[in-house]
PDB file of N, CA, C and O in Angstrom:
ATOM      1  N   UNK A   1      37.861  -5.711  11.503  1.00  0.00           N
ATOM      2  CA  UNK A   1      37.633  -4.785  12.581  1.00  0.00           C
ATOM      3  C   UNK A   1      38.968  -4.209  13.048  1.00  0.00           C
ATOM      4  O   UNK A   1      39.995  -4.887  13.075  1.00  0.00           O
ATOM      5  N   UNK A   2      38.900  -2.740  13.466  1.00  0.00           N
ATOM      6  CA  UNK A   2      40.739  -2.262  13.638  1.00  0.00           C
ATOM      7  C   UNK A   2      40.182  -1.689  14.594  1.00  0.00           C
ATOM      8  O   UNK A   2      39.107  -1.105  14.725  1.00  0.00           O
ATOM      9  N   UNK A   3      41.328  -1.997  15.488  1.00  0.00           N
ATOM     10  CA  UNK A   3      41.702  -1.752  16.822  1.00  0.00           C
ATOM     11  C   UNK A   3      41.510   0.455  16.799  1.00  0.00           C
ATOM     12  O   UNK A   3      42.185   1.243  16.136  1.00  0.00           O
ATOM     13  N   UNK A   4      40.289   0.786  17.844  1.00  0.00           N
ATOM     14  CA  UNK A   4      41.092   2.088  17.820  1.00  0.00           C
ATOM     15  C   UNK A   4      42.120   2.415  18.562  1.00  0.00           C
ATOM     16  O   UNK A   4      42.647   1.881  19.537  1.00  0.00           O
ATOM     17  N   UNK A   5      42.402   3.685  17.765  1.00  0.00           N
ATOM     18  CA  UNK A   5      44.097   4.410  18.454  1.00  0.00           C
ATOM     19  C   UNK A   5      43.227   5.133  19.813  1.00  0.00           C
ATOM     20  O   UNK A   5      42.084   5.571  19.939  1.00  0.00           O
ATOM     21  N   UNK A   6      44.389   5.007  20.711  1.00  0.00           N
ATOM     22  CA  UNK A   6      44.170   5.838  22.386  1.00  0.00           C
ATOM     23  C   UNK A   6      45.218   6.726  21.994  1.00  0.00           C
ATOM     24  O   UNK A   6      46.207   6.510  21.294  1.00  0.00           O
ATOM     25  N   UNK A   7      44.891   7.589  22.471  1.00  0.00           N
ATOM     26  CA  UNK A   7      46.355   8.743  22.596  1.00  0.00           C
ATOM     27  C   UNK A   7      46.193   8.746  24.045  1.00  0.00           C
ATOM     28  O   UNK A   7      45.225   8.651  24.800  1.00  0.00           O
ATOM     29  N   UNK A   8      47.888   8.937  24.241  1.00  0.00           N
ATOM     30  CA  UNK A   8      48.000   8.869  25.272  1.00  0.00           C
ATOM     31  C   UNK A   8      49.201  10.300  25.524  1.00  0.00           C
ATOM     32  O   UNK A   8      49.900  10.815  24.651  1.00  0.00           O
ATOM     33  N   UNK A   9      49.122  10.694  27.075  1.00  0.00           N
ATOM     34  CA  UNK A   9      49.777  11.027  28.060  1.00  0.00           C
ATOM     35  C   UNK A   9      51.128  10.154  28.497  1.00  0.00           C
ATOM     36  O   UNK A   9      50.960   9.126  29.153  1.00  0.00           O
ATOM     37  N   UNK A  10      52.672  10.641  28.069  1.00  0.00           N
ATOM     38  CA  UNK A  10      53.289   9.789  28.830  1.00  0.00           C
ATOM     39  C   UNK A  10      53.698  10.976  29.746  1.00  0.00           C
ATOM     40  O   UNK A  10      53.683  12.205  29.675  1.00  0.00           O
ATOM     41  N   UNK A  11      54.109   9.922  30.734  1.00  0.00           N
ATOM     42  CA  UNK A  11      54.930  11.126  32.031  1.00  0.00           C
ATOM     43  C   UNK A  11      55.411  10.069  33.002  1.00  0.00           C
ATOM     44  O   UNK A  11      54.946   9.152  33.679  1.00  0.00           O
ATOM     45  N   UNK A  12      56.948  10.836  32.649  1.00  0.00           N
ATOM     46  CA  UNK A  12      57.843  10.084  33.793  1.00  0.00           C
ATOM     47  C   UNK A  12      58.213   8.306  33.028  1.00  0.00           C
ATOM     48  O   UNK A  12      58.997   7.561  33.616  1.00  0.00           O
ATOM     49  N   UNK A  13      57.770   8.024  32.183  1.00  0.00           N
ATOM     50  CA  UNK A  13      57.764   6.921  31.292  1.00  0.00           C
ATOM     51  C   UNK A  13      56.167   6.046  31.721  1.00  0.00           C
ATOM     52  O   UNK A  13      56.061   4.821  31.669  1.00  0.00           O
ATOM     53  N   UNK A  14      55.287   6.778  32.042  1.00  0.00           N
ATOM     54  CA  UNK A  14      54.175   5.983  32.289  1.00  0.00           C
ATOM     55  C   UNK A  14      53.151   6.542  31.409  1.00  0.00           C
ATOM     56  O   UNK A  14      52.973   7.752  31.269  1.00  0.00           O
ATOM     57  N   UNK A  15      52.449   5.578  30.787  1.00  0.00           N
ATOM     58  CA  UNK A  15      51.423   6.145  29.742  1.00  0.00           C
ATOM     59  C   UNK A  15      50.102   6.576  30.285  1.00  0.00           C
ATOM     60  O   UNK A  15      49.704   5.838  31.186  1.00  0.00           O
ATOM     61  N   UNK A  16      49.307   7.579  29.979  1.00  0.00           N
ATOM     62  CA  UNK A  16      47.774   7.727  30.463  1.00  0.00           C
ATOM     63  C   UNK A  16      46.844   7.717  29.379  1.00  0.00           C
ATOM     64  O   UNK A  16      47.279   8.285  28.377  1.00  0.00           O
ATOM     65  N   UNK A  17      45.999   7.368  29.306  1.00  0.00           N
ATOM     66  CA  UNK A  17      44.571   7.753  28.245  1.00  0.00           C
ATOM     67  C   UNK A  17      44.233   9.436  27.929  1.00  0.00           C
ATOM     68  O   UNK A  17      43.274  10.024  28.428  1.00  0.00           O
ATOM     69  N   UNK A  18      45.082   9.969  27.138  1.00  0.00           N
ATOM     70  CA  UNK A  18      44.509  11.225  27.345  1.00  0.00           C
ATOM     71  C   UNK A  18      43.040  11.301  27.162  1.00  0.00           C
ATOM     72  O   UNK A  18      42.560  11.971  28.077  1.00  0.00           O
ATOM     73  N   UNK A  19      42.361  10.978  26.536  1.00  0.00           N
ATOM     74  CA  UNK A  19      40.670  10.832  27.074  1.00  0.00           C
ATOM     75  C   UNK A  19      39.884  11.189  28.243  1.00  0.00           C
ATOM     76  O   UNK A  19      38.728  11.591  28.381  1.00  0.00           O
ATOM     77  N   UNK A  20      41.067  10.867  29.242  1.00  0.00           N
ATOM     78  CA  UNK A  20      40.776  10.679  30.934  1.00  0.00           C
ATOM     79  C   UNK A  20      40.838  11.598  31.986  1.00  0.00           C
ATOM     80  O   UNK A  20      40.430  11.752  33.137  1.00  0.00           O
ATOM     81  N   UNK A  21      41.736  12.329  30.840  1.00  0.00           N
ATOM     82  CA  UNK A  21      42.498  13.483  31.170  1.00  0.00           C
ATOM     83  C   UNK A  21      41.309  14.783  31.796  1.00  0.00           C
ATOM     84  O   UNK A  21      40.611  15.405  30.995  1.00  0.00           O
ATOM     85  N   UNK A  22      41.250  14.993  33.040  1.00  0.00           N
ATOM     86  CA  UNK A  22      40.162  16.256  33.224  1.00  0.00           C
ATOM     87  C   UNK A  22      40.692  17.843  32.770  1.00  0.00           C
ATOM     88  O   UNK A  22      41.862  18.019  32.429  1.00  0.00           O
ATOM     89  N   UNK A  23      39.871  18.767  32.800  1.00  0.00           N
ATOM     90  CA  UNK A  23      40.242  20.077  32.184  1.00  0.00           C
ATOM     91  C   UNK A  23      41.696  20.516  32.541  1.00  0.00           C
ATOM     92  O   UNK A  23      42.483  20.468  31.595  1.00  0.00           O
ATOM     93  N   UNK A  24      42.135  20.890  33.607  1.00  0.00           N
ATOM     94  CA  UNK A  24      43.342  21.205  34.138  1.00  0.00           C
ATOM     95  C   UNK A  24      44.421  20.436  34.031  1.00  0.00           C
ATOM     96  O   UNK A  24      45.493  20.891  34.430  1.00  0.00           O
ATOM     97  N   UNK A  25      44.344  18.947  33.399  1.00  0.00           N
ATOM     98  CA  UNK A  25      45.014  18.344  33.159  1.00  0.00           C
ATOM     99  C   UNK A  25      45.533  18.540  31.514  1.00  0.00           C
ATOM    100  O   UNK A  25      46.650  18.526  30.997  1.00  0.00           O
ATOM    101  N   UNK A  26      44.265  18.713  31.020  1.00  0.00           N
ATOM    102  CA  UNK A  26      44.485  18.920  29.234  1.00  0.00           C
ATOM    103  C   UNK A  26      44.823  20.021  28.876  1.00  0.00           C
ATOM    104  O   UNK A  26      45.130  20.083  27.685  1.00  0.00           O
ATOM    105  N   UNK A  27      44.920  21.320  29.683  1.00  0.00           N
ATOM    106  CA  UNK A  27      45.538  22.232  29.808  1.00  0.00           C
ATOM    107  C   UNK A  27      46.730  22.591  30.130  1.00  0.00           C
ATOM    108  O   UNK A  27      47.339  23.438  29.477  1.00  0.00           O
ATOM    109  N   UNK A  28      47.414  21.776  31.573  1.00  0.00           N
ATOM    110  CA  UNK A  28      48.422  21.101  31.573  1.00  0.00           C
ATOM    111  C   UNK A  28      49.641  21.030  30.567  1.00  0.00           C
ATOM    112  O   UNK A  28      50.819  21.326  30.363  1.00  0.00           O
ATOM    113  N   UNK A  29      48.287  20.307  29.999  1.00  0.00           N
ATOM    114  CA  UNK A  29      49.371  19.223  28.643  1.00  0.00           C
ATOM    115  C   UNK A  29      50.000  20.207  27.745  1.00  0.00           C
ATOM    116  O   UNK A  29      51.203  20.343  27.520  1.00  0.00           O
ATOM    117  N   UNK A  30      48.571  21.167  27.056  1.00  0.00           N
ATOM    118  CA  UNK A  30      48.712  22.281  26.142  1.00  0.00           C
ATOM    119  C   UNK A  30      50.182  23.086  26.390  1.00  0.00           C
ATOM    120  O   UNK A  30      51.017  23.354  25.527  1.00  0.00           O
ATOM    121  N   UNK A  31      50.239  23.394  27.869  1.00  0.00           N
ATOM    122  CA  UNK A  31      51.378  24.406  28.428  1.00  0.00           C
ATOM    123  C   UNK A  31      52.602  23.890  27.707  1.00  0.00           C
ATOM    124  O   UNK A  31      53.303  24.453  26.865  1.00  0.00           O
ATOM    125  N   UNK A  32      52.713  22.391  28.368  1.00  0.00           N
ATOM    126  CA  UNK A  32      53.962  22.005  28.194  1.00  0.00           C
ATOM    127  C   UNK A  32      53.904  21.689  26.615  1.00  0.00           C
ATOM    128  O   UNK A  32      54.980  21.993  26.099  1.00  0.00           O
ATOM    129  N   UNK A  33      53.049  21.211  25.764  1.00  0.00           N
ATOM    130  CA  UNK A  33      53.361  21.528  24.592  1.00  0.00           C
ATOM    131  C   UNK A  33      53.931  22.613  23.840  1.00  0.00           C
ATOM    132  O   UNK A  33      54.878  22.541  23.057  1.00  0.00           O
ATOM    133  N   UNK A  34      53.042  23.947  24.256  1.00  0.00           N
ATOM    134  CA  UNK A  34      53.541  25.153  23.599  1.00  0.00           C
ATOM    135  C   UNK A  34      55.569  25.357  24.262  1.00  0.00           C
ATOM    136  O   UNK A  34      56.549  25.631  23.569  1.00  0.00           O
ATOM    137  N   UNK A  35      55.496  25.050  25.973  1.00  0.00           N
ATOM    138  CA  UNK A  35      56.595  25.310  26.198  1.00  0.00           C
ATOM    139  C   UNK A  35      57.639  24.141  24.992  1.00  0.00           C
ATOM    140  O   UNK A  35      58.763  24.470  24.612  1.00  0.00           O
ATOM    141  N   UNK A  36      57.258  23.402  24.758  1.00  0.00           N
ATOM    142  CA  UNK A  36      58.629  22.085  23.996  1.00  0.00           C
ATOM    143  C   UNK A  36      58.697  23.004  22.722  1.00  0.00           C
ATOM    144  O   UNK A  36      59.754  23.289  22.160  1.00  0.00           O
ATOM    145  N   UNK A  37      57.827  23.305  22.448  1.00  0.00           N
ATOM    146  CA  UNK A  37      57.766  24.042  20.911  1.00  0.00           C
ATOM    147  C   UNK A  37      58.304  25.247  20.830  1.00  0.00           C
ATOM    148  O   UNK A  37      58.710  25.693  19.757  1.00  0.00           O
ATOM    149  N   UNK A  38      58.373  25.976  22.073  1.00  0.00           N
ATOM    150  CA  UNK A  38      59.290  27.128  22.631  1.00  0.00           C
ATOM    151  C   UNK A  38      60.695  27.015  22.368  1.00  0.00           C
ATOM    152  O   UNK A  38      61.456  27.482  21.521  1.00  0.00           O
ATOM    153  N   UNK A  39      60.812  26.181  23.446  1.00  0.00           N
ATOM    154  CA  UNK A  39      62.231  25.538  23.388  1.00  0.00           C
ATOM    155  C   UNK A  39      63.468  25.245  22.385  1.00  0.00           C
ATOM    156  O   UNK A  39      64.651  25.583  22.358  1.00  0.00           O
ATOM    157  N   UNK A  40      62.440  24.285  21.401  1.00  0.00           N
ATOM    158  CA  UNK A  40      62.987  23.826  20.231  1.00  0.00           C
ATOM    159  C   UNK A  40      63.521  24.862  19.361  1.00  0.00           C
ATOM    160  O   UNK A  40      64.674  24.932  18.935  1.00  0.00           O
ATOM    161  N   UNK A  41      62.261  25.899  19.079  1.00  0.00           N
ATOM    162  CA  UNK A  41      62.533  27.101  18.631  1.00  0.00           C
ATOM    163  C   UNK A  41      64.119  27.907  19.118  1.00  0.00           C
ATOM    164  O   UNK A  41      65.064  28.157  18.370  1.00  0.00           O
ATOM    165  N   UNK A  42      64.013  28.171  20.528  1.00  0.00           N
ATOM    166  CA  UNK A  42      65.159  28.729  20.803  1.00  0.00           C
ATOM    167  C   UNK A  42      66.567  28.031  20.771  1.00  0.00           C
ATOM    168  O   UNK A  42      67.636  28.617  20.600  1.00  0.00           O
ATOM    169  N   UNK A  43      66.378  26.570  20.980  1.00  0.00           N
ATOM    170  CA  UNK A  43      67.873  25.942  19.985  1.00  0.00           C
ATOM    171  C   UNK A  43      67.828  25.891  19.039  1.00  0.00           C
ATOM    172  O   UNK A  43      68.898  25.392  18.688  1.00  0.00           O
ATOM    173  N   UNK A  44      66.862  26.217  17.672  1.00  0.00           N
ATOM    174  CA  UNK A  44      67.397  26.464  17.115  1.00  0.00           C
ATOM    175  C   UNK A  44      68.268  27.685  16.022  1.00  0.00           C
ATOM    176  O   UNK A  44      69.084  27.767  15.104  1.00  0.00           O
ATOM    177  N   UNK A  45      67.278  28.583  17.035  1.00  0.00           N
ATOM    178  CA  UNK A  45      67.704  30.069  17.242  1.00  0.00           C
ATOM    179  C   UNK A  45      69.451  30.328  17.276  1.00  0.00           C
ATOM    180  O   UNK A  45      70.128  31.020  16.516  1.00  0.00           O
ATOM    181  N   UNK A  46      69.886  29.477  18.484  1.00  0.00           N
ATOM    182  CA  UNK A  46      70.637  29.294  19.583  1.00  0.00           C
ATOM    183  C   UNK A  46      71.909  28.672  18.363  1.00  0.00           C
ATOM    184  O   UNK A  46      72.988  29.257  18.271  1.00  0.00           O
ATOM    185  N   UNK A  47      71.603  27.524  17.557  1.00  0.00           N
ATOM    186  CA  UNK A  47      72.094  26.944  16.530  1.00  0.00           C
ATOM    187  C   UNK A  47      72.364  27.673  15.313  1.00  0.00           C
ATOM    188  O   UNK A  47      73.462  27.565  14.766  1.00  0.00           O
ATOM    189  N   UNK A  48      71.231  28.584  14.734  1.00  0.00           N
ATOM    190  CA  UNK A  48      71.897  29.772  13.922  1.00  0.00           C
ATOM    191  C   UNK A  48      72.936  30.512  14.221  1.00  0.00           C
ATOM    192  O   UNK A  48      73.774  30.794  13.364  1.00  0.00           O
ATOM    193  N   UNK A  49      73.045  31.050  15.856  1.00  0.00           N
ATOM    194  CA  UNK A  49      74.153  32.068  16.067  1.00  0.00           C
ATOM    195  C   UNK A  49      74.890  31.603  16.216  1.00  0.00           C
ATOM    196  O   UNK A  49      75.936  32.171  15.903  1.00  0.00           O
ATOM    197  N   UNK A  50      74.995  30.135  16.837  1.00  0.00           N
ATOM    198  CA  UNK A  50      76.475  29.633  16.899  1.00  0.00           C
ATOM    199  C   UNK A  50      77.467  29.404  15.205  1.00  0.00           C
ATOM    200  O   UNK A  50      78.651  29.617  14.942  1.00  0.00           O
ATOM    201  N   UNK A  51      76.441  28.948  14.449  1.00  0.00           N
ATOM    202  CA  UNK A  51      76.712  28.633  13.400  1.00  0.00           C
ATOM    203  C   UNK A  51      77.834  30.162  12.469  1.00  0.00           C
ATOM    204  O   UNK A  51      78.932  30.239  11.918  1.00  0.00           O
ATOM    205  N   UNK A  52      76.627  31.145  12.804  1.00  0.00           N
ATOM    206  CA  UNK A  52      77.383  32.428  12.523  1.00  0.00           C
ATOM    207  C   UNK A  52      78.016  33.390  13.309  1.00  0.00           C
ATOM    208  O   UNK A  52      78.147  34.568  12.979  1.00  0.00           O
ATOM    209  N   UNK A  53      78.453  32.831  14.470  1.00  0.00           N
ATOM    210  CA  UNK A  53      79.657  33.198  15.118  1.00  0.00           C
ATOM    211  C   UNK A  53      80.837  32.879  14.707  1.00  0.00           C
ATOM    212  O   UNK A  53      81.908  33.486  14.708  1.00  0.00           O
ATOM    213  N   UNK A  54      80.397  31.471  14.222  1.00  0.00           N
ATOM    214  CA  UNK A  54      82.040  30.610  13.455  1.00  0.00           C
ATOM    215  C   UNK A  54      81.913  31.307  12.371  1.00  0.00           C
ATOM    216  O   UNK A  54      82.997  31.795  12.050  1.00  0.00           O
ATOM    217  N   UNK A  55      81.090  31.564  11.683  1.00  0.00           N
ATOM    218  CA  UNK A  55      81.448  31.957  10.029  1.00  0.00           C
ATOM    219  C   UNK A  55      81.926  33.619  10.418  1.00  0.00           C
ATOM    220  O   UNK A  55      82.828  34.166   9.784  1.00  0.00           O
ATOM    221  N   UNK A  56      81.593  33.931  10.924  1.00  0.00           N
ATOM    222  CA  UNK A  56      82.448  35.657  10.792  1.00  0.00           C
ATOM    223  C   UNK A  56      83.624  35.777  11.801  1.00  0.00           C
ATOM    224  O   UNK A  56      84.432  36.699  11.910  1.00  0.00           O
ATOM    225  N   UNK A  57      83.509  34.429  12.632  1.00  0.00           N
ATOM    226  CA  UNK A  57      85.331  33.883  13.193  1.00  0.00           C
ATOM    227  C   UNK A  57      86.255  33.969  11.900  1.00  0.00           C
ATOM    228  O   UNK A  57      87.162  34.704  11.510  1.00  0.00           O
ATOM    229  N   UNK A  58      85.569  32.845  11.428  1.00  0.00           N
ATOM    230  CA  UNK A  58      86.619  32.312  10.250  1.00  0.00           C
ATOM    231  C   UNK A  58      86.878  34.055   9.663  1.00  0.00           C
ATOM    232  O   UNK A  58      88.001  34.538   9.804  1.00  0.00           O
ATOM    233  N   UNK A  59      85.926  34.767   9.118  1.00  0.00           N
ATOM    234  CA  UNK A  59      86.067  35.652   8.520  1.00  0.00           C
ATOM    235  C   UNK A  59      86.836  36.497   9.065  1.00  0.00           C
ATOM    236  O   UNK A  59      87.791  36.662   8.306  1.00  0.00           O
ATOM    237  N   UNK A  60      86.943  37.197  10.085  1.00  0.00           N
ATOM    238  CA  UNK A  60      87.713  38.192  10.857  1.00  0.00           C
ATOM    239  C   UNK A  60      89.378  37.380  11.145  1.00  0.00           C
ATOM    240  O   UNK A  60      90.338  38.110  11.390  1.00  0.00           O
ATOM    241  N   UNK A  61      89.555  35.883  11.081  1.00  0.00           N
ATOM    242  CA  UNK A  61      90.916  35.133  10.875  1.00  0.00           C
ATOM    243  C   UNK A  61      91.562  35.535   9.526  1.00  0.00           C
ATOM    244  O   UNK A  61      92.767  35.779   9.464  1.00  0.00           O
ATOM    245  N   UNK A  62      90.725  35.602   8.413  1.00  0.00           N
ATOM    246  CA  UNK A  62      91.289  35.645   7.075  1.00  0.00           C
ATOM    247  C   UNK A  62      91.097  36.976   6.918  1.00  0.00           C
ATOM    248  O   UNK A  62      91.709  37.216   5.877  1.00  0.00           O
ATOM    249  N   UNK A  63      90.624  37.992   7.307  1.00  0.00           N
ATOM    250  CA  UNK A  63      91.087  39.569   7.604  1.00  0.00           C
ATOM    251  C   UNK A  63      92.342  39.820   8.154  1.00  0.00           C
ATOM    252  O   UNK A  63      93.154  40.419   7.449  1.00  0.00           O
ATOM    253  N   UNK A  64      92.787  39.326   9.762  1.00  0.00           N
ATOM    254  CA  UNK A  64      94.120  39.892   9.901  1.00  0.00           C
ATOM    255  C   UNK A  64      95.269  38.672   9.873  1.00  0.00           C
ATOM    256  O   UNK A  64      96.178  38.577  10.697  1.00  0.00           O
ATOM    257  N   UNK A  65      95.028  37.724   8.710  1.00  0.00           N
ATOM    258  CA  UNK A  65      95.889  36.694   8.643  1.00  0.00           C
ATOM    259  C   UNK A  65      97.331  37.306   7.764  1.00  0.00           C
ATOM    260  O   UNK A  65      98.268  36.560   7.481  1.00  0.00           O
ATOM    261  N   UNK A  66      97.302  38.632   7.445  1.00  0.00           N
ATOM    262  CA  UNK A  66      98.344  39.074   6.828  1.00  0.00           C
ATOM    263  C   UNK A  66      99.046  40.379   7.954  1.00  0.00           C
ATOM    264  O   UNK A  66     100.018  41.086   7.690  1.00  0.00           O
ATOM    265  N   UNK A  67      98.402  40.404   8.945  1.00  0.00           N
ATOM    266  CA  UNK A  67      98.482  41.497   9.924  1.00  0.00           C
ATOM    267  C   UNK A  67      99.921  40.561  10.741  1.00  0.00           C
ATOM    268  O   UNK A  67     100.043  39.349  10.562  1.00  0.00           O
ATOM    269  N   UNK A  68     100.805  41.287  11.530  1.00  0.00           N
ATOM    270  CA  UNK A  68     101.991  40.598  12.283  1.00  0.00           C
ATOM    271  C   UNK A  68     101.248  40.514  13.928  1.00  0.00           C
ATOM    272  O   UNK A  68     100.813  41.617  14.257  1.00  0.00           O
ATOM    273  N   UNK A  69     101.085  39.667  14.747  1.00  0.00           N
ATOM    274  CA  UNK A  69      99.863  39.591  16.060  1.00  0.00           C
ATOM    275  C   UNK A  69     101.388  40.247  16.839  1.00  0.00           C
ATOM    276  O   UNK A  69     102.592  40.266  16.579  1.00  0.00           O
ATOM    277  N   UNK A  70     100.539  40.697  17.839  1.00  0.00           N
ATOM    278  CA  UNK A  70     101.246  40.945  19.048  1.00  0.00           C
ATOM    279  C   UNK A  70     101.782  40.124  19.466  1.00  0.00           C
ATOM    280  O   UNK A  70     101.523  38.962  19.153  1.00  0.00           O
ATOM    281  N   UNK A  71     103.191  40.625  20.757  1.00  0.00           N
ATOM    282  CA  UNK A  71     103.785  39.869  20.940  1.00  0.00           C
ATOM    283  C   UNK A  71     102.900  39.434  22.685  1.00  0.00           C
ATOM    284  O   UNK A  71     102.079  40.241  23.119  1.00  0.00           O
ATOM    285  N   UNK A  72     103.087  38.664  23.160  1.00  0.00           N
ATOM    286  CA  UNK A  72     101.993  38.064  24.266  1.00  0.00           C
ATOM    287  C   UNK A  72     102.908  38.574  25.409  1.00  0.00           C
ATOM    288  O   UNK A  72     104.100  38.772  25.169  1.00  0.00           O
ATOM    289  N   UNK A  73     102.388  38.798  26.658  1.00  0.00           N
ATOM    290  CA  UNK A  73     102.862  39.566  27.544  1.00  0.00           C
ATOM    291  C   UNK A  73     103.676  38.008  28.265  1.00  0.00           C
ATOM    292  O   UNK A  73     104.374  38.088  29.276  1.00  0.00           O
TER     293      UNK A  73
END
């Protein structure tokens, strides 16, 4: 005989039965799901541009690495 699985609700570090969960609550949940999945998305959005900010750094360094720089005020 196997134990069934509960899914649960955590929040705040406390677990709930999502089962228990009434409409506005499971809706709730949905929000903040789509929002985490939002999120994630935009770091790693956020993680591409940083990534290719450095690479066309580096690139625009080895463009005027033969150039003489100004002298600094």
């Amino acid at each position: 005989m196997s134990e069934e699985e509960i899914t649960t609700v955590t929040i705040d570090g406390v677990k709930y039965n999502a089962a228990e969960l009434n409409d506005e609550a499971v809706y709730v949940v949905s929000q903040l799901q789509f929002l985490n999945s939002a999120e994630d998305k935009i770091k790693q959005k956020l993680d591409r541009n940083t990534m290719a900010k450095k690479a066309f750094t580096a690139m625009l360094k080895e463009e005027v690495k033969d150039l003489t720089p100004l002298e600094e005020d």
